[in-house]
C-alpha positions in Angstrom: -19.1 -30.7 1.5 -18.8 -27.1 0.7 -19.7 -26.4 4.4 -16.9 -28.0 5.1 -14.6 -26.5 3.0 -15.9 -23.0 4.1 -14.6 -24.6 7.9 -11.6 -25.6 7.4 -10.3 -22.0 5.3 -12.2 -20.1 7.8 -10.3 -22.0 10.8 -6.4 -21.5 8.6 -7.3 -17.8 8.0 -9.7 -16.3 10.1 -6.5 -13.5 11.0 -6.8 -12.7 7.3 -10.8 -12.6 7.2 -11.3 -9.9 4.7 -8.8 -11.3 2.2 -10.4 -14.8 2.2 -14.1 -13.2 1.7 -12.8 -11.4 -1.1 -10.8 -14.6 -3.0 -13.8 -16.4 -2.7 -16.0 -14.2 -4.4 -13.8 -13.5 -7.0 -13.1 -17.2 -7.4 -16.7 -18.5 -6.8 -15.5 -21.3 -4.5 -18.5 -21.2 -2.4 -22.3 -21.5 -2.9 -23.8 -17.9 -3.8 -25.3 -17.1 -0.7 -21.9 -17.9 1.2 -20.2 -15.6 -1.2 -22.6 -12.8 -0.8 -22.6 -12.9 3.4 -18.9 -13.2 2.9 -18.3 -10.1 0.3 -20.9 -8.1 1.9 -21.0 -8.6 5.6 -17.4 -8.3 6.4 -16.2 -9.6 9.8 -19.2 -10.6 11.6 -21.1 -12.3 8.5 -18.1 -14.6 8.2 -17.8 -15.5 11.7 -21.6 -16.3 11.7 -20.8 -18.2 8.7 -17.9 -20.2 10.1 -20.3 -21.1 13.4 -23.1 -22.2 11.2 -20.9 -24.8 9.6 -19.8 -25.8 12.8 -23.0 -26.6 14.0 -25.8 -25.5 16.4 -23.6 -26.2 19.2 -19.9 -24.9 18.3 -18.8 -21.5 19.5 -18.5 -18.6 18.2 -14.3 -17.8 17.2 -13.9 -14.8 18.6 -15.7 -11.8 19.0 -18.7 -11.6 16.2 -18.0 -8.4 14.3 -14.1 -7.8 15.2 -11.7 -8.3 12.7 -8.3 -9.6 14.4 -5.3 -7.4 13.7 -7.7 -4.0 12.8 -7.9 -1.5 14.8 -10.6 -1.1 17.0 -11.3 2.8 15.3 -11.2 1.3 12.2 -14.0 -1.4 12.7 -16.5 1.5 14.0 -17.7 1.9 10.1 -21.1 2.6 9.0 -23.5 -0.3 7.5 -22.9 0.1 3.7 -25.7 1.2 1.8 -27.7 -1.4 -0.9 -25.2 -2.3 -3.6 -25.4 -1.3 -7.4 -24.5 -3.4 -10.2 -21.9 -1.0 -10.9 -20.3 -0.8 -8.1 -20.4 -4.8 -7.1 -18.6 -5.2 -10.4 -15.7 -2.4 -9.7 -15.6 -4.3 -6.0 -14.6 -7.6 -7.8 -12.8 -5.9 -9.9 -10.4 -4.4 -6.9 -10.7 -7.7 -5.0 -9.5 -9.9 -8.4 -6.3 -6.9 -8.6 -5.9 -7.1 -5.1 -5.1 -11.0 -5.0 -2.9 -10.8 -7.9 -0.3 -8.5 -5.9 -0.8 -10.8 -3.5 0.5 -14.0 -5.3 2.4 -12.2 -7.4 2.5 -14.9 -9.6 1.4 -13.0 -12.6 3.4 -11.8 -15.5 3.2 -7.8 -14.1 5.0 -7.1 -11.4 4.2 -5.7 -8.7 4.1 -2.0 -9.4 1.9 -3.0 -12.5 -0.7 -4.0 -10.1 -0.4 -1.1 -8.2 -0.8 1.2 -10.8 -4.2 -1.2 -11.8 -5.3 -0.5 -8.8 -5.1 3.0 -8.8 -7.1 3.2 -11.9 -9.6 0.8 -10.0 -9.6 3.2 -6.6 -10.1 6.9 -8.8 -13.8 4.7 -9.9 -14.3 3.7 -6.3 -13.4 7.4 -5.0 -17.1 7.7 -4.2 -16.9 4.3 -1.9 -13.6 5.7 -0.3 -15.3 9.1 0.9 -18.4 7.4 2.3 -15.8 5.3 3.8 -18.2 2.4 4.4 -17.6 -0.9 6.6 -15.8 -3.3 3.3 -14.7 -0.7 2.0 -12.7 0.0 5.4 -11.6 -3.2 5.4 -10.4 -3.1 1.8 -8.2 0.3 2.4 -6.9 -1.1 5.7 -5.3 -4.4 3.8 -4.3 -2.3 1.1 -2.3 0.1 3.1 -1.0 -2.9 5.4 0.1 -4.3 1.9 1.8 -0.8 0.8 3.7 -0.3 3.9 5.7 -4.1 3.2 7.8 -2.5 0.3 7.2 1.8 0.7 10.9 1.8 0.9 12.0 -0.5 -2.3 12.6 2.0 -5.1 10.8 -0.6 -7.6 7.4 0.5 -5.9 8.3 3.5 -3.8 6.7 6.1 -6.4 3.7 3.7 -7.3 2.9 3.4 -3.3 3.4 7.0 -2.0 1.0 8.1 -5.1 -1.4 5.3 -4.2 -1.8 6.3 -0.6 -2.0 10.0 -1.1 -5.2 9.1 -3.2 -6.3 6.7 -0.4 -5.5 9.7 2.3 -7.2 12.4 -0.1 -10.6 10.3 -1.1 -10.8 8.8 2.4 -10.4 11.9 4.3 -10.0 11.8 8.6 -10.6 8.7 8.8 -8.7 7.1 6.3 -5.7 9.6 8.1 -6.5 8.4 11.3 -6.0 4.3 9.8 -3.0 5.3 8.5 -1.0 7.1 10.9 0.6 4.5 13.3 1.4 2.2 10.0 3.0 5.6 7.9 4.0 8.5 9.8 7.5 7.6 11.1 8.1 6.0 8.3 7.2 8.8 5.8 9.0 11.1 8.2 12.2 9.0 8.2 12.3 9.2 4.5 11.8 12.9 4.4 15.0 13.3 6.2 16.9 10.3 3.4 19.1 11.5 0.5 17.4 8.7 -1.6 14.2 9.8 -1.8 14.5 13.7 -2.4 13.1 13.5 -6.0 9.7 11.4 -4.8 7.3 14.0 -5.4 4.3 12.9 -2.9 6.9 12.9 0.6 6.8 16.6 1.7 2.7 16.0 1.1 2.1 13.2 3.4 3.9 14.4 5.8 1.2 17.6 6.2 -1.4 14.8 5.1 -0.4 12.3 8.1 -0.4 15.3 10.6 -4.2 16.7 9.6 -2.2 20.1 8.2 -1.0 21.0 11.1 -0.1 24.5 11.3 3.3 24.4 12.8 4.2 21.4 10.6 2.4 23.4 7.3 4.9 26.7 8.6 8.2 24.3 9.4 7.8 22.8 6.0 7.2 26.1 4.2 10.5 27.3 5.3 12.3 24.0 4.3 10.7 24.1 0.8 12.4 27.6 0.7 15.5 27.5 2.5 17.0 23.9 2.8 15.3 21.8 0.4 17.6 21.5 -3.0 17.0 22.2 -6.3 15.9 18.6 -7.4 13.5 18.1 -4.3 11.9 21.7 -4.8 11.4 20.9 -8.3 10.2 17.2 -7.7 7.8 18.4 -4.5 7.0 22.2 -4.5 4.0 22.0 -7.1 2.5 18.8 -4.9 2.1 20.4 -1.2 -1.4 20.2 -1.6 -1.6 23.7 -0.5 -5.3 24.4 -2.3 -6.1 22.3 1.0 -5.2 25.7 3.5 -8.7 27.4 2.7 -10.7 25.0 3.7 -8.9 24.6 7.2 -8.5 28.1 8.2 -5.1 28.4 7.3 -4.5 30.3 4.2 -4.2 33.5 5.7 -1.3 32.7 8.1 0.6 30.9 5.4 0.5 34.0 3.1 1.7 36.0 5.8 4.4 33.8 6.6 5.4 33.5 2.5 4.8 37.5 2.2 7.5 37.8 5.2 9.9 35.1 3.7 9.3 37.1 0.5 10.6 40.5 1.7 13.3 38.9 4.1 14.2 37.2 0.5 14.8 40.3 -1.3 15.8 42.1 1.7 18.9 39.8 1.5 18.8 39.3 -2.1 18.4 35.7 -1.7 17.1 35.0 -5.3 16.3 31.3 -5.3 14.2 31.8 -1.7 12.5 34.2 -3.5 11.4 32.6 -6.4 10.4 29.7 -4.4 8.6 31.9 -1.8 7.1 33.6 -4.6 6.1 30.2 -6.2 4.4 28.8 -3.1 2.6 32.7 -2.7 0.9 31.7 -5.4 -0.4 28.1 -4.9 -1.9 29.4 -1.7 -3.8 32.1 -3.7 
């Protein structure tokens, strides 16, 4: 009977195939072994799963080990290594968090479980940077899930802080996942009155495009010539500049501030000076 069962959800959702193998470990529908291949093995456990209940003659649904709707970069992860008790219980923990967005049929809204998981993802930071194959699958739904409502002020902060975290912990390849679904968008909303004061935009937009150095230098001389007052204030201490080191650029970019620095008092521009000034020394 609860071969059955595992059929007929596995037939309804099978495009959703991550989120049905983390509601039923959470819920405990199935029989323990089912839950474990389903928690553990990702894509291609539950689709061997699904064909065993089938039968020794049925088919398999798809290709064994591709996830429909992920990208095919972002199902090349590595096997994950043998599970603690630790970090199964922060897993369930995500999954049971994750599912209540989902419904949203809890008292918190939405933003509430966004900021829970936040607190859930900074224990799970070591997952994220090993970047292994559920934990792919996990960040992929979540960002899918973020990039529904990025632009509704009620979760617009919560989001853009949840996916710099994702982007920071996850490194390349969580950028790589997340370009196609964020880049224009973030990029559109960097040019929108409405959301000047959200502290993490200017960030991602050098996140999404590795720190590139033209788009680090274009962006240095916004932050000191066109940006307002309340953007500057809201953004200029979250550039993520301490990153510039580490990629070979923190010698051009001083160059480029100690030249907007003289031009600045050159033509006795006083706020580009104190902002060229104030970005001098975050790049120190």
């Amino acid at each position: 009977m609860k071969l059955k069962v595992v059929h007929a959800l596995g037939e309804a959702l099978f495009g959703s195939v991550a989120i049905l193998s983390m509601y039923s470990s959470s819920l405990d529908l199935f029989p323990s072994f089912l839950n474990t291949l389903m928690l553990g093995g990702g894509a291609g456990l539950l689709a061997a799963t699904l064909v065993l209940s089938r039968g020794k003659d049925a088919k398999p649904m798809g290709e064994v080990g591709a996830l429909p709707g992920l990208p095919e970069e972002a199902q090349r992860a590595p096997t994950a290594g043998p599970r603690s008790a630790g970090r199964e219980h922060l897993l369930r923990k995500y999954d049971r968090a994750f599912q209540e967005m989902l419904s949203r049929q809890g008292a918190d809204p939405k933003s509430q479980s966004l900021s829970k998981l936040t607190t859930i993802l900074y224990d799970l930071s070591p997952e994220i940077k090993v970047w292994s194959g559920d934990v792919r699958l996990r960040v992929y739904l979540l960002m899918q899930e973020l990039a529904k409502d990025l632009e509704d002020p009620q979760y617009t902060k919560a989001s853009l802080g949840l996916l710099v975290l994702l982007l920071s912990r996850g490194g390349s390849p969580a950028v790589e996942m997340a370009r196609p679904i964020f880049r224009e968008r973030i990029a559109n909303m960097y040019q929108r009155p409405e959301f000047e004061t959200e502290r993490f935009i200017p960030r991602l937009l050098l996140m999404l495009d590795d720190y590139d150095r033209g788009r680090v230098e274009s962006l240095t001389k916004d932050a000191i010539h066109v940006w307002g007052d309340e953007r500057f204030k809201a953004a200029g201490g979250f550039l993520g500049f301490e990153e510039l080191k580490d990629r070979g650029l923190r010698a051009p970019i001083k160059g480029l501030l100690g030249e907007e620095i003289a031009r600045a008092g050159s033509e006795f521009d006083r706020t580009a000076l104190n902002r060229a000034v104030e970005l001098y020394h975050q790049v120190s």
